[in-house]
C-alpha positions as CSV (number, residue, x, y, z in Angstrom):
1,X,13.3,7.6,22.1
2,X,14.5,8.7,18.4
3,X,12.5,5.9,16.6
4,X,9.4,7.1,18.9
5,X,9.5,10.7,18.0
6,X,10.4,9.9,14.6
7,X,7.2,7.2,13.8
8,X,5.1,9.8,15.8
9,X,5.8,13.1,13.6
10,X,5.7,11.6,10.2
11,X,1.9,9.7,12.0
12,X,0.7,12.9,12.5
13,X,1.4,14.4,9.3
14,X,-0.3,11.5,7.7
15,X,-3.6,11.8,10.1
16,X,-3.9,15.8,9.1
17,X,-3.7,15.2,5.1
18,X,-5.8,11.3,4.7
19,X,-9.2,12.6,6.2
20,X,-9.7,15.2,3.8
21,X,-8.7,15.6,0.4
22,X,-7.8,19.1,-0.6
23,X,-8.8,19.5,-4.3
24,X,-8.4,22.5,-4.7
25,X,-4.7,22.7,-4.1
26,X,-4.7,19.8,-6.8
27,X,-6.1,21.4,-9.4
28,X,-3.7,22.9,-12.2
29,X,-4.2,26.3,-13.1
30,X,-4.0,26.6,-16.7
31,X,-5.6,28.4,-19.6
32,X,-5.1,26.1,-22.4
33,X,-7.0,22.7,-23.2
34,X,-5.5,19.4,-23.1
35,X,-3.2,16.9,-20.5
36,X,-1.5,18.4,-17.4
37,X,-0.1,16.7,-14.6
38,X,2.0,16.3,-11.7
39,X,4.1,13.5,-9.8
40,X,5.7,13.3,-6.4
41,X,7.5,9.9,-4.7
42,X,9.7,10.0,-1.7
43,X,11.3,7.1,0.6
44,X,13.3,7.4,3.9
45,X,14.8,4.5,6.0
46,X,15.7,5.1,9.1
47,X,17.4,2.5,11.7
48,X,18.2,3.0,15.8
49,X,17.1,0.0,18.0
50,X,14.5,-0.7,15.0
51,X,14.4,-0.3,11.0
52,X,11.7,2.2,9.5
53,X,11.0,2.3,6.2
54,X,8.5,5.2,5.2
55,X,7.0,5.6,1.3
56,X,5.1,7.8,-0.3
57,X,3.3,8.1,-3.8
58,X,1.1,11.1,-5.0
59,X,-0.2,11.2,-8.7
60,X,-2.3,13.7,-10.1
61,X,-3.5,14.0,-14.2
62,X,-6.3,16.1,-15.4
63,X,-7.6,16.8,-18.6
64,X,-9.3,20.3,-19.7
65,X,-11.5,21.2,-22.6
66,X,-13.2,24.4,-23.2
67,X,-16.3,23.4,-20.7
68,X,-15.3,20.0,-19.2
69,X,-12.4,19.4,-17.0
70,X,-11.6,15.6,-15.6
71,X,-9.3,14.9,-12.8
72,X,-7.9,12.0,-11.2
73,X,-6.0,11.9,-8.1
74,X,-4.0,8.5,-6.2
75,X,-2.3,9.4,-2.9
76,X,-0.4,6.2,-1.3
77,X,1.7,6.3,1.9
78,X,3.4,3.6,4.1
79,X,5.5,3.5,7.4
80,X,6.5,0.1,8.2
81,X,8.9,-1.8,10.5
82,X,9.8,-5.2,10.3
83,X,6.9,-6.1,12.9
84,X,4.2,-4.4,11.5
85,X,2.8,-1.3,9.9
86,X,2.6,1.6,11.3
87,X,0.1,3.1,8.7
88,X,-0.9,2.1,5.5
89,X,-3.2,4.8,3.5
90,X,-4.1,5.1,0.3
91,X,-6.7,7.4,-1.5
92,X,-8.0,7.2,-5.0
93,X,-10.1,10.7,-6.6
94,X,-12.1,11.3,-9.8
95,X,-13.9,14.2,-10.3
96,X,-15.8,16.1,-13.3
97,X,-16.6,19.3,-14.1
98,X,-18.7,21.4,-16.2
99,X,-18.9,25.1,-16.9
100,X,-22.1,25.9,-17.7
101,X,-21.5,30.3,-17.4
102,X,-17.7,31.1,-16.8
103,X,-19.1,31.8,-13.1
104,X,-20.8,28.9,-12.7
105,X,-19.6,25.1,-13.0
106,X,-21.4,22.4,-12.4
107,X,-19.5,19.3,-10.3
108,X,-19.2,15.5,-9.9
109,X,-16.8,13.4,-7.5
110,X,-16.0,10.3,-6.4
111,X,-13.1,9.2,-3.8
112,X,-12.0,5.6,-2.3
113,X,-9.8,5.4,0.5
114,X,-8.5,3.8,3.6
115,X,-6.3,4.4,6.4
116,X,-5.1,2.2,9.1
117,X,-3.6,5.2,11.5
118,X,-7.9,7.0,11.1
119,X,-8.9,3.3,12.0
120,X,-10.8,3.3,8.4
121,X,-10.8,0.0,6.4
122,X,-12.7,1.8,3.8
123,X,-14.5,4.6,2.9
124,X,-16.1,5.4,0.0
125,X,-17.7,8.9,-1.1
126,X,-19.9,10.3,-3.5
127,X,-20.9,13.5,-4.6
128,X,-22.3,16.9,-6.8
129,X,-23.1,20.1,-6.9
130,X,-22.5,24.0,-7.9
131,X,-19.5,25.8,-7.9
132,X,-19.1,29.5,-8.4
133,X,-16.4,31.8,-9.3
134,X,-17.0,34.5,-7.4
135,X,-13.3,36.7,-8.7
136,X,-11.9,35.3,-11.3
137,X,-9.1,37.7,-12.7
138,X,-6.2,36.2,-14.3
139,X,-3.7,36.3,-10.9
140,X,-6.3,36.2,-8.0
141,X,-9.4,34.0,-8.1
142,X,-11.8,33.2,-5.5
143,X,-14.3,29.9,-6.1
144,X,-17.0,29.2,-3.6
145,X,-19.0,25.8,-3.9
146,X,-21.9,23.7,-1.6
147,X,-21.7,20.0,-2.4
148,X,-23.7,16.9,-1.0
149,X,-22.3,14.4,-0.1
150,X,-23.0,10.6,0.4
151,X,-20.4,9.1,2.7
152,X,-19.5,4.8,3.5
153,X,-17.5,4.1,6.1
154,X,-16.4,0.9,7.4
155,X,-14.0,1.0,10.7
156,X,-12.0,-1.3,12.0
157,X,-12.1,-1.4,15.7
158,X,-14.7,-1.8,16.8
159,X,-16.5,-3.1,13.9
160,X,-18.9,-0.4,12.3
161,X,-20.3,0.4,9.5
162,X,-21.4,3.9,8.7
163,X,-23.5,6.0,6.1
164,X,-23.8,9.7,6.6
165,X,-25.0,12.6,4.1
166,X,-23.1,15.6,4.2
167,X,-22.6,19.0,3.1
168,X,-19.2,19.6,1.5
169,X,-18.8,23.4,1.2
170,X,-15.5,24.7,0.8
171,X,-14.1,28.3,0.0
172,X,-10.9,28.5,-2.1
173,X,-8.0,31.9,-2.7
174,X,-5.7,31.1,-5.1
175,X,-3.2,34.1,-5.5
176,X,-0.5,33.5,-8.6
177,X,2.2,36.2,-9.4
178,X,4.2,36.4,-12.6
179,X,7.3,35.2,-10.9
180,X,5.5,31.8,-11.0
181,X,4.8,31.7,-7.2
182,X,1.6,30.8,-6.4
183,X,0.0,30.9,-2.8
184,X,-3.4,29.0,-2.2
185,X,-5.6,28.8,0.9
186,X,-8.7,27.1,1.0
187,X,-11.5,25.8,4.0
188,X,-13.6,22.9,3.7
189,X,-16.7,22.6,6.1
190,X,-17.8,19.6,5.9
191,X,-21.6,18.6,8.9
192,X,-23.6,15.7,8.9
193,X,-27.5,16.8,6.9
194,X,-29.5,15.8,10.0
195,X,-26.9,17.0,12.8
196,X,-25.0,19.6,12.3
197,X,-23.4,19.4,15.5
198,X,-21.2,16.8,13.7
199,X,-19.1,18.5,11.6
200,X,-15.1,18.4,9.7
201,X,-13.1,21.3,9.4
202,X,-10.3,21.6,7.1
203,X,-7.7,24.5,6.4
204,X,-5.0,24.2,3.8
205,X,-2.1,27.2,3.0
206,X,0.1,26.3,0.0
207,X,3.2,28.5,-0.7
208,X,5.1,27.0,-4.0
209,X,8.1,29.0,-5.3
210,X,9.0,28.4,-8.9
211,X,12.4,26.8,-9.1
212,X,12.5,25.8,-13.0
213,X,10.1,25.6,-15.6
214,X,8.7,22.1,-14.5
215,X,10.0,22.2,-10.6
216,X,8.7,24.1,-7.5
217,X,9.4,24.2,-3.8
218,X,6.5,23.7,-1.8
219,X,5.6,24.9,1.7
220,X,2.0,23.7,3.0
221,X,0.3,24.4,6.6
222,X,-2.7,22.0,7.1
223,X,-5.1,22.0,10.2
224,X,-8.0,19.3,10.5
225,X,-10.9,19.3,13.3
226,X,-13.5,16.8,13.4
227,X,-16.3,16.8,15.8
228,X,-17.3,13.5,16.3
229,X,-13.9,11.1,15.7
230,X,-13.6,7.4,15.4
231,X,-12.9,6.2,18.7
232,X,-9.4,6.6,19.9
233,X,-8.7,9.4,17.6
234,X,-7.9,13.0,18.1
235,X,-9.9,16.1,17.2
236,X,-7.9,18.3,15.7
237,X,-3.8,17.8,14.3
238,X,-1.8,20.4,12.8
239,X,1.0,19.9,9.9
240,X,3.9,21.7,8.2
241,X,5.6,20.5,5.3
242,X,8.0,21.0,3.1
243,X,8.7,19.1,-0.5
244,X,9.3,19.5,-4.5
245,X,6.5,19.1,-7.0
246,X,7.2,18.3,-10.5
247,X,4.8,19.0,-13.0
248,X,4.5,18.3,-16.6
């Protein structure tokens, strides 16, 4: 009964977090050019009747000059027993962007990924378009931005293959106070172009406390909804989490 709860709770984290990729809670916010960065790793191993070994692997670098920014992003995460794997999910994230007005920035994207808990062998993504600053004071900034985007998918039972445009709007709060904690909240709406009836939902709330110079706690609340699910997966899933981020 331990092992089952156990391999369910750390499932459903993984389902809320690998459909859609919160980038705004990735970007660093920084007023100076040049590298920035941040790495995460964890590993459990847990044994009752059975052994459970779960790993996880999140990498993020960007780059910033005075109009361009570049970003990449690899997410990696694995619960296995000796049998078999529970999950195995992986994403990999570039993305560009251009400020044309200090308001206005013009952005590129691209993201692979697959997920064995979702049922996706792979998907692939590709995308552009504006993004506004709508506030953009030096603790409190509000970005609003409308994206296409051109979506593969390729699932695993039953066999399908899908390709979908989409709208990728999101709205993103980022709060910072001089403390060093920061607080960021962002919603990602995310319908089919040709039925909107089929639509993603995604709500992110990131707390991070400033323990050191280069450390943070972090507290994050995640919700997903998705319309129109592979078959045999859930709607919606909820997630709290707790970790330390490193950043250099």
């Amino acid at each position: 009964m331990k092992l089952t709860i156990s391999i369910l709770a750390i499932l459903l984290v993984l389902s809320c977090r690998a459909q859609v990729m919160n980038i705004e809670q990735q970007r660093i916010i920084t007023d100076t050019t040049g590298w920035a960065g941040t790495s995460q790793i964890s590993a459990s191993f847990t044994k009752y009747t059975d052994q459970l070994l779960t790993i996880g692997f999140k990498d993020h670098l960007q780059y910033k000059t005075d109009s361009s920014l570049y970003l990449m992003l690899i997410d990696y995460n694995l619960v296995k027993s000796p049998s078999s794997d529970f999950d195995n999910a992986g994403i990999l994230h570039f993305r560009y962007n251009y400020k044309v007005r200090d308001y206005f920035t013009f952005e590129a994207f691209t993201q692979g990924q697959f997920n064995k808990l979702l049922d996706v062998r792979f998907r692939w993504l590709i995308g552009t378009g504006p993004r506004f600053k709508v506030i953009g004071h030096k603790n409190f900034r509000l970005y609003f931005a409308s994206l296409y985007m051109y979506e593969f998918e390729e699932l695993e039972t039953p066999l399908l293959y899908q390709r979908n445009h989409r709208l990728s709007s999101y709205i993103s709060i980022t709060w910072k106070h001089k403390s060093g904690t920061i607080l960021t909240n962002t919603v990602y709406y995310q319908p089919l172009l040709d039925r909107i009836s089929d639509f993603r939902i995604y709500n992110q709330f990131d707390f991070s406390l400033k323990i050191s110079k280069k450390l943070s706690f972090t507290t994050s609340y995640k919700y997903f909804f998705d319309s129109n699910p592979a078959e045999n997966i859930i709607n919606a899933t909820h997630n709290l989490s707790n970790g330390l981020t490193f950043r250099f």
